[in-house]
N, C-alpha and C positions, 0 to 999 in steps of 0.2 A: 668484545673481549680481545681480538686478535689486533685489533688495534691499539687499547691499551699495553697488551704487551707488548706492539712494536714502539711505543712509544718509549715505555721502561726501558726496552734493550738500547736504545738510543741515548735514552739520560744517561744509563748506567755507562756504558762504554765513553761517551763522551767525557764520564766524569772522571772515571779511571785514567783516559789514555790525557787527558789537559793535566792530571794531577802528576804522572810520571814526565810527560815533555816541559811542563814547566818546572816541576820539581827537581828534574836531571839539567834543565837548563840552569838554573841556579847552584847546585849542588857541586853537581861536573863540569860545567859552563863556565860559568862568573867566578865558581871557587876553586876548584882544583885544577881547572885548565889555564886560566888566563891570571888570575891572581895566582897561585903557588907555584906553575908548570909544572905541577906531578906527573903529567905526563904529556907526549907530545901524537896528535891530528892530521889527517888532511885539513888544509882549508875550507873546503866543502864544508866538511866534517865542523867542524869553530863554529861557523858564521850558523850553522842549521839549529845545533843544540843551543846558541849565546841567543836565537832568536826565542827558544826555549822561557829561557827568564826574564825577557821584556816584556813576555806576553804573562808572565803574572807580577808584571805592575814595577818590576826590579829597578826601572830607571836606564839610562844612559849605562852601557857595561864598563867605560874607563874611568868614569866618575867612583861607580861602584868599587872597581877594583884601586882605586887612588885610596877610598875611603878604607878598604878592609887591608890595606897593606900599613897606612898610619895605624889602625887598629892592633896589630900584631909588636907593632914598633914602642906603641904605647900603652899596652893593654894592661888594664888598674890603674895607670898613672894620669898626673896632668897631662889631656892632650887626645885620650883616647877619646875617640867619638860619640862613644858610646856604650859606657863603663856604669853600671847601675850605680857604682858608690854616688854618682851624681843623680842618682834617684831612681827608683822601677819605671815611673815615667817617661822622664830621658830617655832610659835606654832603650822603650819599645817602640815610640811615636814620635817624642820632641824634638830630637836630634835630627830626623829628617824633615819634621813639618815645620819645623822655626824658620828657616833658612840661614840657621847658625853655622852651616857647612859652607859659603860659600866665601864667609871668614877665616876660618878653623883653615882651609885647603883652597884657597886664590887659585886661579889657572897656572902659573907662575910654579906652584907648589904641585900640584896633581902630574903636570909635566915630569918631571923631578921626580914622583912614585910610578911612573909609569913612563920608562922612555922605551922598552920592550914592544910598546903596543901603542903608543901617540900618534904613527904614520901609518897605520892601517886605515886605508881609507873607508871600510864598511863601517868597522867600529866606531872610527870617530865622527860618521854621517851622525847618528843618534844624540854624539853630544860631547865636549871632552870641561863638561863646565857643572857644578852645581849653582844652578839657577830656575827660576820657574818657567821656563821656554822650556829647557828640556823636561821638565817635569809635565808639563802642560802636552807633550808631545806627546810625550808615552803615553800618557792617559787617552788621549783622542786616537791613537791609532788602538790602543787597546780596544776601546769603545768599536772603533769601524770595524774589528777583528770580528767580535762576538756579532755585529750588525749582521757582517756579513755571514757568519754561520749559522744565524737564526733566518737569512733569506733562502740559505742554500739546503739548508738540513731540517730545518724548521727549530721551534720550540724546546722541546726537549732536549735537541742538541744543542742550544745555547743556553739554556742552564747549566745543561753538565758539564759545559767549557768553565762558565762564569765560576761556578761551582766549587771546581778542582782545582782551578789556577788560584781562586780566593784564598782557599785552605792553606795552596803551598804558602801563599802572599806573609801568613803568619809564620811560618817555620824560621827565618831570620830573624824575625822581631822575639822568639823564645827564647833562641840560642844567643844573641845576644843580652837575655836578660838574665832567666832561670839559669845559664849553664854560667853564671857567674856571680850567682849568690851561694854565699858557701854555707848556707841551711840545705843545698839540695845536693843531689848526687854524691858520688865519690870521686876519688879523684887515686889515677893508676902511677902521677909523677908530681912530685913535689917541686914543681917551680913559681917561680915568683907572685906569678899572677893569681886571680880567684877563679881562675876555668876550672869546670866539673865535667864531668860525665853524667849524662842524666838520661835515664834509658829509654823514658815515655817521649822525651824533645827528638831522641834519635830516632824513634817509628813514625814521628810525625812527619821531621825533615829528611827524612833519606839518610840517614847516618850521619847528620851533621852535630847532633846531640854528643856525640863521643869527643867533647871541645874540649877536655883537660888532656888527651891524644894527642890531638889535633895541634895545640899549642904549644903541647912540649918538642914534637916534630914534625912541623907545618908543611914541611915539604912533602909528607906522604901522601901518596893516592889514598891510600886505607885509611879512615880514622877508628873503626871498631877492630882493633888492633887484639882486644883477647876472645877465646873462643864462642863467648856470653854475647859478644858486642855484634849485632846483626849494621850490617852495614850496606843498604841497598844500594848508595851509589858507589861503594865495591866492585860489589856483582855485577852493576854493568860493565865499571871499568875493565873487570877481569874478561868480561865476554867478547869486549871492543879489543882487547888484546889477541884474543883466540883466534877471530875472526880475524885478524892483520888490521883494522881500523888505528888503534891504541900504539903505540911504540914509546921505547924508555919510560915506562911506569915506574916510577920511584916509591918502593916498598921498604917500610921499617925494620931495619935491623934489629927487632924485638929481644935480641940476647944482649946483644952491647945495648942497648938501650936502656934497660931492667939494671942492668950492673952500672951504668952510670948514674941511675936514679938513683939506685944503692949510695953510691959514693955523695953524691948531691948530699942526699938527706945526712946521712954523718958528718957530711961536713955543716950543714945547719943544725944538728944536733949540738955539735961541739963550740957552735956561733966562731967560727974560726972565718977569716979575713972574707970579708964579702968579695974581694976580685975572685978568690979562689972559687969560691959557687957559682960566680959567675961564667967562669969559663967552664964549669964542669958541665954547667945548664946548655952554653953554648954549644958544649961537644955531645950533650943528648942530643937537641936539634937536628944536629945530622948525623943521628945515628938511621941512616939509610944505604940502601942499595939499589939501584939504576937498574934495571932490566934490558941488555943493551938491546937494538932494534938489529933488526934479522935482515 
């Protein structure tokens, strides 16, 4: 008996804490740190959590961040990556398993969405290219990861690795899909695109689900922006700040923000000159405020 329980405490913990490192390495890692700069790390600090979302399956991190910053640029439109109107398929699996990306975004081009982070030499050991070498990589080192923690910890704990990191593996492929059909959720700002808010995507992926947020002001640390919206990779963020880790966290201006939604939607009410909505949508975006660093 005392053995199966230490076996369970083992699955359990190892399934929880793979599901939070990989999950925060995606969430906080790949999206809010390196793709948005919501906020600014030690080094140390990057490279620990970015190692976070390779270990559930994320890929190459400048590829990714190449991918999700066309995404932003062209999100519903021709161009987007991985925009459902091109099919629920597309948007959860095909898009990455075609090898349709390595047309969409050449090296040439991923350059060009990432000149921020091209000369970082750790980051770009892993890959700065969508091709099946780096794809092929990640997987086998993934593989040796769990190898090696079923030699070291046994059984149990390579489930719960395998497990956890699996689970997060899905939360991008949701929110790229469900948080952009407009049958689901709600949505807190009427901009262009079909981003939603969907609250079940949001406990799955660490608050990544609050994506009608998120798109209206991409720059923010927070995406669970009203009091409803549970937003775990918040709370780390806000905890990395307390603790002096976290500096210049970019938090939304949640009053200018609400009044220029205001303004948006009457102006699409009254279908009055599309540049005007445009800029109005423009100056939600950065309805933020910078938390300066101490």
């Amino acid at each position: 008996m005392g053995a199966v329980l230490l076996d369970l405490t083992s699955f359990l913990c190892w399934l929880v804490g793979s599901y939070l490192y990989a999950g925060l390495g995606i969430t906080l890692g790949y999206h809010r740190l390196l793709t948005h700069r919501a906020l600014k790390v030690p080094k140390w600090f990057t490279y620990f959590i970015t190692l976070g979302g390779y270990f559930a399956l994320m890929g190459a991190p400048l590829s990714w961040v190449a991918t999700h910053r066309l995404h932003h640029q062209k999100s519903d439109q021709p161009g987007d990556p991985h925009s459902p109107k091109d099919g629920f398929a597309h948007a959860f699996y095909e898009w990455w398993m075609s090898g349709e990306m390595a047309e969409k975004q050449p090296p040439a081009e991923i350059r060009k969405q990432i000149p921020d982070l091209i000369n970082d030499p750790f980051l770009a050991w892993f890959g700065t290219e969508h091709n099946a070498k780096q794809a092929q990589m990640c997987l086998w080192i993934n593989v040796a990861v769990r190898v090696g923690i079923l030699l070291a910890f046994g059984w149990p704990a390579a489930l719960g690795a395998t497990l956890g990191s699996g689970f997060v593996f899905f939360g991008p492929q949701l929110v790229n899909t469900i948080c952009h059909l407009t049958n689901h959720g709600y949505r807190n700002f009427q901009i262009t695109d079909n981003s939603r808010n969907v609250s079940w995507v949001a406990m799955w992926a660490l608050g990544e689900g609050w994506h009608n947020n998120h798109h209206a002001i991409p720059r923010s640390a927070r995406h669970g922006m009203m009091w409803w919206e549970f937003d775990l990779t918040w709370c780390a963020i806000w905890l990395l700040e307390k603790v002096g880790i976290a500096k210049d966290v970019v938090r939304p201006d949640l009053k200018d923000a609400l009044a220029r939604n205001r303004a948006l939607a009457a102006l699409r009410a009254a279908e009055l000159s599309a540049s005007e909505a445009e800029d109005e949508e423009l100056a939600l975006s950065e309805a933020v405020t910078v938390t300066a660093s101490k």
